[in-house]
N, CA and C of each residue as an Amber inpcrd file, in Angstrom:
protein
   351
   0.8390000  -1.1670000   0.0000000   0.0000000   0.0000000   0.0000000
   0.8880000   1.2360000   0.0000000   0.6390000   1.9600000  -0.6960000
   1.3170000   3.5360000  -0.8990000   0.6090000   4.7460000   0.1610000
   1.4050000   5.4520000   0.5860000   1.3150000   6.2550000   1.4570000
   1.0930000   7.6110000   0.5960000   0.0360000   8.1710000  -0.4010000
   0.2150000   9.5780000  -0.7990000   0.8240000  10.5750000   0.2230000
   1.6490000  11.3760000   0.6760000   1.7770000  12.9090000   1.3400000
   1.6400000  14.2380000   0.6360000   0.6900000  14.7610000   1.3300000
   0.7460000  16.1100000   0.9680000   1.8910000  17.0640000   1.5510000
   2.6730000  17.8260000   0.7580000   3.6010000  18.6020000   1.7210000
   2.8220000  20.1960000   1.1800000   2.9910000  20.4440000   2.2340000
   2.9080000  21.9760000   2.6260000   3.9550000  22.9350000   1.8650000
   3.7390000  23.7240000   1.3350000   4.9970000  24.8690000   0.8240000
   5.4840000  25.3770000   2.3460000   7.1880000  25.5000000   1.8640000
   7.4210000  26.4410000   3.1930000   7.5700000  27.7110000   2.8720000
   8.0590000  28.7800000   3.9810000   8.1140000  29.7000000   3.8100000
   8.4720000  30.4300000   2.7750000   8.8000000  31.2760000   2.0620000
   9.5410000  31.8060000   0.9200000  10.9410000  32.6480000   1.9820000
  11.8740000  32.4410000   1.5880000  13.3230000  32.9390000   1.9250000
  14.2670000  33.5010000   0.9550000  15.2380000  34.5110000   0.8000000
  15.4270000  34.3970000  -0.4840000  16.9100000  33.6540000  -0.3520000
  17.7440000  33.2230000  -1.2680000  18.8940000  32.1670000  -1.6480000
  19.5830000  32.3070000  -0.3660000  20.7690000  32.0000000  -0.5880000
  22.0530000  31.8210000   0.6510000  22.6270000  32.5970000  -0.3440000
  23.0990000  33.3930000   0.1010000  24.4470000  33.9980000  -0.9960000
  25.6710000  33.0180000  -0.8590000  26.3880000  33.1280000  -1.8340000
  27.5030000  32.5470000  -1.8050000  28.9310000  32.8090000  -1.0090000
  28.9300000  32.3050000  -0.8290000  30.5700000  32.6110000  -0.1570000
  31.8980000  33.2500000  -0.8070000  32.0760000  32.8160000  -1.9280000
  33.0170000  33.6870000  -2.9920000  32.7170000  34.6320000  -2.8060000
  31.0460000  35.1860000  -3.5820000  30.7850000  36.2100000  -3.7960000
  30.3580000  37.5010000  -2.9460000  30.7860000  36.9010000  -1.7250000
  30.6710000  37.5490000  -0.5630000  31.9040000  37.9150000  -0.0650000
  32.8450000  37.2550000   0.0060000  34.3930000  37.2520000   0.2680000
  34.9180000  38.0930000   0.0400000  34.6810000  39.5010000  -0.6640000
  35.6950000  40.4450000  -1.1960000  34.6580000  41.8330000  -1.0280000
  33.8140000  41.7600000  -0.4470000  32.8340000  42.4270000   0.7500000
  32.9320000  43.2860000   1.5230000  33.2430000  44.4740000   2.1040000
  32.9070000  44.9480000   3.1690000  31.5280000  44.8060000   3.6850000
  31.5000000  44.1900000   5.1300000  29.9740000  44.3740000   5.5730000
  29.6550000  45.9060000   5.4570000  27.8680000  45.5160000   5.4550000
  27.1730000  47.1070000   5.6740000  27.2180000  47.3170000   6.8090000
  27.0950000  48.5310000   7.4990000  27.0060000  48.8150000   8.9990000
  25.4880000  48.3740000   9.4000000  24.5900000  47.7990000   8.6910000
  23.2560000  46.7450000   9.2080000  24.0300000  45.7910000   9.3000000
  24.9700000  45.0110000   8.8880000  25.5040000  44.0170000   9.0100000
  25.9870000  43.4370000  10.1250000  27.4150000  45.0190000  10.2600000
  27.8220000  44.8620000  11.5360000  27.0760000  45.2540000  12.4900000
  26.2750000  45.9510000  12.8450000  25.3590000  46.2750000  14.0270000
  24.7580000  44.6210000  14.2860000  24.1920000  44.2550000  13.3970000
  23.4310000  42.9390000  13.2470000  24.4920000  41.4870000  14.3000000
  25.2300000  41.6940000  13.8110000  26.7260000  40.6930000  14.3690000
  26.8270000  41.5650000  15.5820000  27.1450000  42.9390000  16.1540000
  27.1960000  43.1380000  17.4800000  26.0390000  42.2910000  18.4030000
  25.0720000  42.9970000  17.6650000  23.7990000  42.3130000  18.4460000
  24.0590000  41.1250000  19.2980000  24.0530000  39.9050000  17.9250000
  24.0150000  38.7940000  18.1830000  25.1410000  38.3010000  19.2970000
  26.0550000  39.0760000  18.8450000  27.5540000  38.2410000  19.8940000
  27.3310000  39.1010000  21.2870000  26.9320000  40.2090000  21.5540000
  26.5390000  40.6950000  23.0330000  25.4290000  39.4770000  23.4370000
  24.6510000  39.0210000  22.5030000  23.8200000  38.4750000  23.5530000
  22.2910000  39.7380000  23.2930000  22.5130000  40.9340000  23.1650000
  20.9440000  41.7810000  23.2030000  20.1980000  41.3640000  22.0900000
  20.3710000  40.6290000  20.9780000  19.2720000  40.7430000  20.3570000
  18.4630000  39.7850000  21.0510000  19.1020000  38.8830000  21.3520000
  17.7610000  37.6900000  21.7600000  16.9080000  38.1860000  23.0210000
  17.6960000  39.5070000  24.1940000  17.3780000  39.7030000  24.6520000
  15.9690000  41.0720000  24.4900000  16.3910000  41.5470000  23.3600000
  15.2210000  42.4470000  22.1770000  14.1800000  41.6290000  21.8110000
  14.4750000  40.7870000  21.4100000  13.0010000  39.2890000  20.8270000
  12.4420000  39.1890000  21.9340000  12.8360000  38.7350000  23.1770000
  12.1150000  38.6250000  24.4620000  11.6730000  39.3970000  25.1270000
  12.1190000  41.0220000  25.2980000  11.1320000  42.4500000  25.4750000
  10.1750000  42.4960000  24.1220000  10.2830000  42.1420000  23.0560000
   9.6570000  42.4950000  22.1690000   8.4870000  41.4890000  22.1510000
   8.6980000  39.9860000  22.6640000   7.7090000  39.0330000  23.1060000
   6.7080000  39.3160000  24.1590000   7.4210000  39.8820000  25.1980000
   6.5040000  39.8850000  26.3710000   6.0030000  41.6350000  26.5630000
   6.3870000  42.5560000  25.5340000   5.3540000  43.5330000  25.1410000
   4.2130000  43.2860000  23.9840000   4.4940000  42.5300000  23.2510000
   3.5230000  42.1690000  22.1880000   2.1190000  41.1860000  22.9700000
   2.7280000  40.9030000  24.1350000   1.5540000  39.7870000  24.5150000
   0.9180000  40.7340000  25.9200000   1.2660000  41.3880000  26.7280000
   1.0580000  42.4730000  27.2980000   0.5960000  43.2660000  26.6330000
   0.1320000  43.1620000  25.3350000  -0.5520000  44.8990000  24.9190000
  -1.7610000  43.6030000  24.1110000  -1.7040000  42.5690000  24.0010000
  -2.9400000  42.1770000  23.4140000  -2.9300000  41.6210000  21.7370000
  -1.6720000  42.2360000  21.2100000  -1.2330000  42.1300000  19.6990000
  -1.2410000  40.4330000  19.7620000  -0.8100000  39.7060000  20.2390000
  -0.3160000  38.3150000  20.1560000  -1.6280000  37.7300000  19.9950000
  -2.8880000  38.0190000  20.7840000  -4.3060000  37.3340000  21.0620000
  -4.8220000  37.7770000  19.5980000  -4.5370000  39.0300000  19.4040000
  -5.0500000  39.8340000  18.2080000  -4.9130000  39.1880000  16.6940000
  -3.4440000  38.5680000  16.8070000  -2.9410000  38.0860000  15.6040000
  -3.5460000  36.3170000  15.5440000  -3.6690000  35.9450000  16.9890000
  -3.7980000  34.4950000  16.6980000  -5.5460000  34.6870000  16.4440000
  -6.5460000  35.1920000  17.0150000  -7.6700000  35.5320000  16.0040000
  -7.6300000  35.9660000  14.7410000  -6.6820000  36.6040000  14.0630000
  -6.9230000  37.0540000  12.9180000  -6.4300000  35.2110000  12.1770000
  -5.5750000  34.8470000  12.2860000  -5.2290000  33.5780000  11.8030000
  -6.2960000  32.9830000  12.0380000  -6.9850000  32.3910000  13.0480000
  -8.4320000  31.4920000  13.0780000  -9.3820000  31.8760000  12.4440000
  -9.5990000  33.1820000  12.0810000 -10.8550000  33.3630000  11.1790000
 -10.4970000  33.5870000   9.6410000  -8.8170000  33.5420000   9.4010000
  -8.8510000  33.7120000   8.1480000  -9.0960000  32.2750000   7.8310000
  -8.5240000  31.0990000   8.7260000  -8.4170000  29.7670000   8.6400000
  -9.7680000  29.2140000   8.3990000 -10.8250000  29.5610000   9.3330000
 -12.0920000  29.3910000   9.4140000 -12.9970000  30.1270000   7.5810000
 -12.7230000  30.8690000   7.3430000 -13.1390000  31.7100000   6.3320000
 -12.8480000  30.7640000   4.6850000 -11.2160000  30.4110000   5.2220000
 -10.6540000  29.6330000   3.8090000 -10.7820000  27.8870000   4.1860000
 -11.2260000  27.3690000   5.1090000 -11.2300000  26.2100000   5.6900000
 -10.0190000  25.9720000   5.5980000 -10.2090000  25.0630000   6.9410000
  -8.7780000  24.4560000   7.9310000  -7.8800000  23.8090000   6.9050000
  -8.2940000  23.1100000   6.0050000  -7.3510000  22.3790000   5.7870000
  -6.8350000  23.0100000   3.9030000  -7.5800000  24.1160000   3.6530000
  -6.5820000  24.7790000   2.6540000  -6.0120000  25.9070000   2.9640000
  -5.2470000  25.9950000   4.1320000  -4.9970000  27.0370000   4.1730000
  -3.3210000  26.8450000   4.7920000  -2.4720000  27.4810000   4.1550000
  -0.9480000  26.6570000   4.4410000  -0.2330000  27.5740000   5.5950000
   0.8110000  27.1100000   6.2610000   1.8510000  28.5830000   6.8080000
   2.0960000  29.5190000   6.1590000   2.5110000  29.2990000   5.0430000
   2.7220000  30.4420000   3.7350000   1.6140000  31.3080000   3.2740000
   0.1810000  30.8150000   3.3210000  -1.0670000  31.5990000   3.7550000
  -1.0300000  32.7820000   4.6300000  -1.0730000  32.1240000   5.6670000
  -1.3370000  33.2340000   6.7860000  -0.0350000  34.2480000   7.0080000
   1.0530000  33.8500000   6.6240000   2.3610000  35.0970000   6.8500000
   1.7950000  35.7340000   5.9410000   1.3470000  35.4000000   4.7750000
   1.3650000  36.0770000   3.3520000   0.3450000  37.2090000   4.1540000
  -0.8610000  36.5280000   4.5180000  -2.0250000  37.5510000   4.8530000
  -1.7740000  37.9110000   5.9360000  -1.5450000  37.9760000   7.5540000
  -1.2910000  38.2480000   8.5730000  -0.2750000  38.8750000   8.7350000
   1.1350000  39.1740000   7.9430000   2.2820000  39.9950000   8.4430000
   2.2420000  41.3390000   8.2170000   1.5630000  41.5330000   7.1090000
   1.3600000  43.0230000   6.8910000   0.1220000  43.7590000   8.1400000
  -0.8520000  43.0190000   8.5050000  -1.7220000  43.7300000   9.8080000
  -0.5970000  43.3540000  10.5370000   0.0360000  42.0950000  10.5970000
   0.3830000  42.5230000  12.4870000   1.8950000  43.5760000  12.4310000
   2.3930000  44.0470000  11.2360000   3.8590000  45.1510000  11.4870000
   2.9210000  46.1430000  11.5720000   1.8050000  46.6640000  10.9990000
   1.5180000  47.7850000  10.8640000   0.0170000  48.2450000  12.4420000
   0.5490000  46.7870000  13.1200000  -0.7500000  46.5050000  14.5970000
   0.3180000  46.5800000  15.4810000   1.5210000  46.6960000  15.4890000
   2.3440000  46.8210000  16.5600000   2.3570000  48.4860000  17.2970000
   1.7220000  47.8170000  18.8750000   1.7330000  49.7480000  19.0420000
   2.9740000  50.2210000  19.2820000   2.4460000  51.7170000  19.2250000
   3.8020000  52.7010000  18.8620000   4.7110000  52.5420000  20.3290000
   4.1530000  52.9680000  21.4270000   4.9680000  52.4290000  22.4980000
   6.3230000  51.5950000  22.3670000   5.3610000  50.2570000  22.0670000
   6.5130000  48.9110000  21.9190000   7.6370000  49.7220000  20.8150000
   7.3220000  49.8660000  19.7850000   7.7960000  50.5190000  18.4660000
   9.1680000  51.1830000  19.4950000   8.5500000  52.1090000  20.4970000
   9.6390000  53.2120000  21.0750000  10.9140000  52.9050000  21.9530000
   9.9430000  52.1460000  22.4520000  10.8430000  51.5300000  23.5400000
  12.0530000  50.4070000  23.0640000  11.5390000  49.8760000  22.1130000
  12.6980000  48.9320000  21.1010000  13.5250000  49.7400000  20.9610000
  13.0670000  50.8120000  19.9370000  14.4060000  51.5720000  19.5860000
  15.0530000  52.6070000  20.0730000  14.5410000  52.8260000  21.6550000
  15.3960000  53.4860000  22.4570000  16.1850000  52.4810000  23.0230000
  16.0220000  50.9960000  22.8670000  17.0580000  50.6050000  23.5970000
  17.6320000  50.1820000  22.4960000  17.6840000  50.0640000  21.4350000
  18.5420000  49.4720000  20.0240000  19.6320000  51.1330000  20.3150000
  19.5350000  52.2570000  20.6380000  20.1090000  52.9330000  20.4880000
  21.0570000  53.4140000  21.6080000  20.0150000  52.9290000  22.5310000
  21.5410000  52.7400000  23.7580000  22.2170000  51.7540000  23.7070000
  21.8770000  50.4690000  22.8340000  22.8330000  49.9500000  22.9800000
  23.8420000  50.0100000  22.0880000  23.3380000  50.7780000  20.9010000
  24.5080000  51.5960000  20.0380000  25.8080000  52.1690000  20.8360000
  25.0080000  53.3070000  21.6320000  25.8730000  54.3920000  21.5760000
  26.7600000  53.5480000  22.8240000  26.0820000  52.3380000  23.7070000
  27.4790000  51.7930000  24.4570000  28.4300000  51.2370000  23.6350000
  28.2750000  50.6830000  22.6180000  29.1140000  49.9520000  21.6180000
  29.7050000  50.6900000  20.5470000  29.5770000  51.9970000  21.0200000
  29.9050000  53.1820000  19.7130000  30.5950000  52.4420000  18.6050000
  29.3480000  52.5370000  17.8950000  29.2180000  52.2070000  16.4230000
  28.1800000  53.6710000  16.1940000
C-alpha cells in the first residue's frame, strides 16, 4: 500500500548567498550592528522584550484571532503557513503599538551608543 503525502509549501526565503561572492565584501554597517547584536547576547534579549510587550498589549491574542478566522473563512485544511504570513504579516507590522515601536528603539540605540558604532 502507498502512502500519498501532501507537503505543505514552506516559507519563501530568499537564496544563501555565496561565499566567494561575498568574500571580497565589506559588511554594511546593518551588518555589523546585526553581528554586534548577536555576539553581546541583546538581540535575543530584544526578541524577548519584544515578546513579552507584544503579549502584554494584546497584539499576540489579536494576531492568533486574525489567523483562526482567516483559517475558518478559507477552511482548515486549505490554508498553508505560507497563507497566513502572506495575509497576517502586513496587519500585524503595521498593529504593533507605537509604544513597543519606542521603547525597542530606544534601547537598540543605547545599545549603540554603548558599543559606539
Amino acid at each position: 500500500m502507498t502512502m500519498i503525502v501532501k507537503r505543505r509549501g514552506s516559507v519563501k526565503r530568499p537564496p544563501t548567498p555565496d561565499a566567494e561572492e561575498d568574500h571580497d565584501r565589506e559588511p554594511s554597517l546593518q551588518e555589523i550592528i546585526n553581528i554586534k547584536l548577536i555576539e553581546s547576547g541583546e538581540k535575543e534579549r530584544l526578541k524577548e522584550l519584544l515578546r513579552e510587550r507584544l503579549m502584554e498589549s494584546g497584539w499576540k491574542d489579536e494576531m492568533k484571532a486574525l489567523c483562526r478566522s482567516y483559517a475558518r473563512k478559507k477552511g482548515r485544511n486549505n490554508v498553508t503557513v505560507d497563507d497566513l504570513v502572506h495575509v497576517i504579516t502586513p496587519k500585524g507590522r503595521a498593529s504593533v503599538p507605537d509604544p513597543v515601536k519606542a521603547e525597542l528603539l530606544q534601547r537598540i540605540r543605547s545599545f549603540l551608543a554603548s558599543a559606539a558604532l
